[in-house]
N, C-alpha and C positions, 0 to 999 in steps of 0.2 A: 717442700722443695726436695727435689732429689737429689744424690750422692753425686756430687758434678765436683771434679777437679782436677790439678794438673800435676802428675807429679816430674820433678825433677829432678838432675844429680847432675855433678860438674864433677871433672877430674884436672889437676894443675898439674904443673909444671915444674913447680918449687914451691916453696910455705908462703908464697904471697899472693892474699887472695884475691887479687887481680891476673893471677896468670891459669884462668881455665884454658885447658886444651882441647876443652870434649865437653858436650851436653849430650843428656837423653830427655828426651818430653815424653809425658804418657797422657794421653787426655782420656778424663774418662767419665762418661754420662749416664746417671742413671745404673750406678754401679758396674759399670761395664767400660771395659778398654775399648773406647772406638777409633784413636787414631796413634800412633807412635812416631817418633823420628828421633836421630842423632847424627850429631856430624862433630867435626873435629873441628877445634878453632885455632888458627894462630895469634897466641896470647899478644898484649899489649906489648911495643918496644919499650924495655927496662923491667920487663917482666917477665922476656921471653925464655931464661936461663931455665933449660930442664936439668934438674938435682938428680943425681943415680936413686937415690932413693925415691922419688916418685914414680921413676920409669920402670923400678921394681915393681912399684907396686902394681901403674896399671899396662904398664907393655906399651906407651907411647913414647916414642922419640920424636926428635928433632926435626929431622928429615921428613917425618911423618906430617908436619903441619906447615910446611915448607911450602905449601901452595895450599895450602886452606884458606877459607873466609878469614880476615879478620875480626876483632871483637865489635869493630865500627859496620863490617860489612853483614855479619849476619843477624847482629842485634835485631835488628825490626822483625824477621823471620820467629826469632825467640817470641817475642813478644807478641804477634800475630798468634802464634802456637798457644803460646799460655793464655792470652785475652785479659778477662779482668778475673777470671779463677781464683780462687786459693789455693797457692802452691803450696804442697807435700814433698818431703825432703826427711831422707834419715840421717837427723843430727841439722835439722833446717836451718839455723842459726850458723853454720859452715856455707852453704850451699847459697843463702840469700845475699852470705856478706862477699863471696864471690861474684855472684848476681850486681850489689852495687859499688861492690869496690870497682870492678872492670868497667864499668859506666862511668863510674867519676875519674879514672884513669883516664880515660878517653871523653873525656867532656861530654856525654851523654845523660840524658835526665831518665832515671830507673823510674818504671811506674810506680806508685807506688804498692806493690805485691801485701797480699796480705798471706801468712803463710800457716802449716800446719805440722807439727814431726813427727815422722813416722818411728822413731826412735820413742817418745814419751808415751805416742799411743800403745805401741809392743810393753813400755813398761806397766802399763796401768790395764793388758789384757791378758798377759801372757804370763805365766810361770815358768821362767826359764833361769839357767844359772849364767847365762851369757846373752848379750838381749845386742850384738852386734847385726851386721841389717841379714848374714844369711840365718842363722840361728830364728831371729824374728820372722823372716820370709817365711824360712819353712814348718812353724807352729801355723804360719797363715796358709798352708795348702802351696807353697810355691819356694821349692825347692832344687838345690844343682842348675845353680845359673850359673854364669861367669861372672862372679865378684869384681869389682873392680872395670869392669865394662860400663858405662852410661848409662846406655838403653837399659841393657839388663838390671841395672841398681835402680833405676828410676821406677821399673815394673814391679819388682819386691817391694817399694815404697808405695807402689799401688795398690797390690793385694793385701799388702798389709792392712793401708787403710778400711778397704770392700770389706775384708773377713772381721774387722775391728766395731765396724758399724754394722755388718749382719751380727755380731751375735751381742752387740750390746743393744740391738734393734731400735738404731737410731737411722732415721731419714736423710738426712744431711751430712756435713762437714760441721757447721754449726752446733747441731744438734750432738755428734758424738764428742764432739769437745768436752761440750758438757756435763754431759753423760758420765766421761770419766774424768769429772774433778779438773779439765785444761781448758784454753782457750786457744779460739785463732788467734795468731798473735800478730797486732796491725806495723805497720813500716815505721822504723823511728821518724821521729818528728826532726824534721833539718831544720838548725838554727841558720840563719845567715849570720854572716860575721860582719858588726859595723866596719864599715871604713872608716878612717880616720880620714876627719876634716884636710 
């Protein structure tokens, strides 16, 4: 099989991870980026408080999403985008629980994502004394992006990936899991909750 996946990155609003503001998708085939997109989303109502501290971080205000998609209206487009891929995400375990926190916020059913970190892969390839996602990008050949932008962190989570499985010369996403001692990691299991008689 070949190196087919999607990576992504979400940017919020506030620590709650139902308030993304921003995706970047990167899809890539056969080791190769063949399609990108990003947009800005206006987060869920009771979630939509932007913190000074996150708009330090990625330069998104308020005003900025003031006429964006909602989280109800762009969904499907996300999902269209990713398909049934394994998403890649540095620090994926942030990124997916954003993914289904803002679905179940908005009563939406999150596919179930199977996912990949681009963060454990940089640990188990790289020698580095800092393994945050520029530092990793740029032992993988991809270097002087805009941190904290969507697209741009979604793409370092990409080449991450490409450069991680050329040189561990594994075929897959699967395969380089493996390779280095990880696994894709599948979507937790939803219990429903009995109701009461």
């Amino acid at each position: 099989m070949p190196l087919d996946f999607t990576a992504i990155d979400f940017e919020t609003a506030n620590s709650s991870p139902a308030s993304a503001c921003s995706v970047g998708l990167v899809r890539v085939r056969d080791s190769k980026v063949v399609a990108t997109d990003s947009w800005l989303i206006r987060p869920p109502a009771g979630h939509d408080d932007f913190q000074e501290w996150n708009i330090k971080i990625h330069g998104i205000y308020p005003q900025d999403v003031a006429t964006a998609a909602t989280w109800p209206e762009q969904f499907d487009f996300l999902c269209d985008f990713a398909g049934d891929d394994v998403l890649v995400a540095h620090n994926a375990g942030f990124d997916l629980k954003v993914l289904r926190t803002a679905s179940e916020v908005t009563d939406l059913d999150c596919p179930p994502y199977r996912s990949l970190c681009s963060l454990q892969v940089a640990r188990k390839t790289y020698d580095l004394e800092s393994y945050r996602l520029p530092k990793a990008a740029a032992a993988a050949g991809f270097a002087e992006f805009a941190h904290h932008d969507a697209l741009a962190d979604a793409r370092a989570c990409a080449q991450i990936v490409i450069d991680a499985a050329h040189r561990a010369g594994a075929d897959d996403v699967e395969a380089l899991a493996k390779t280095l001692g990880l696994r894709v990691t599948d979507p937790p299991v939803v219990v429903e909750r009995e109701r009461a008689a």
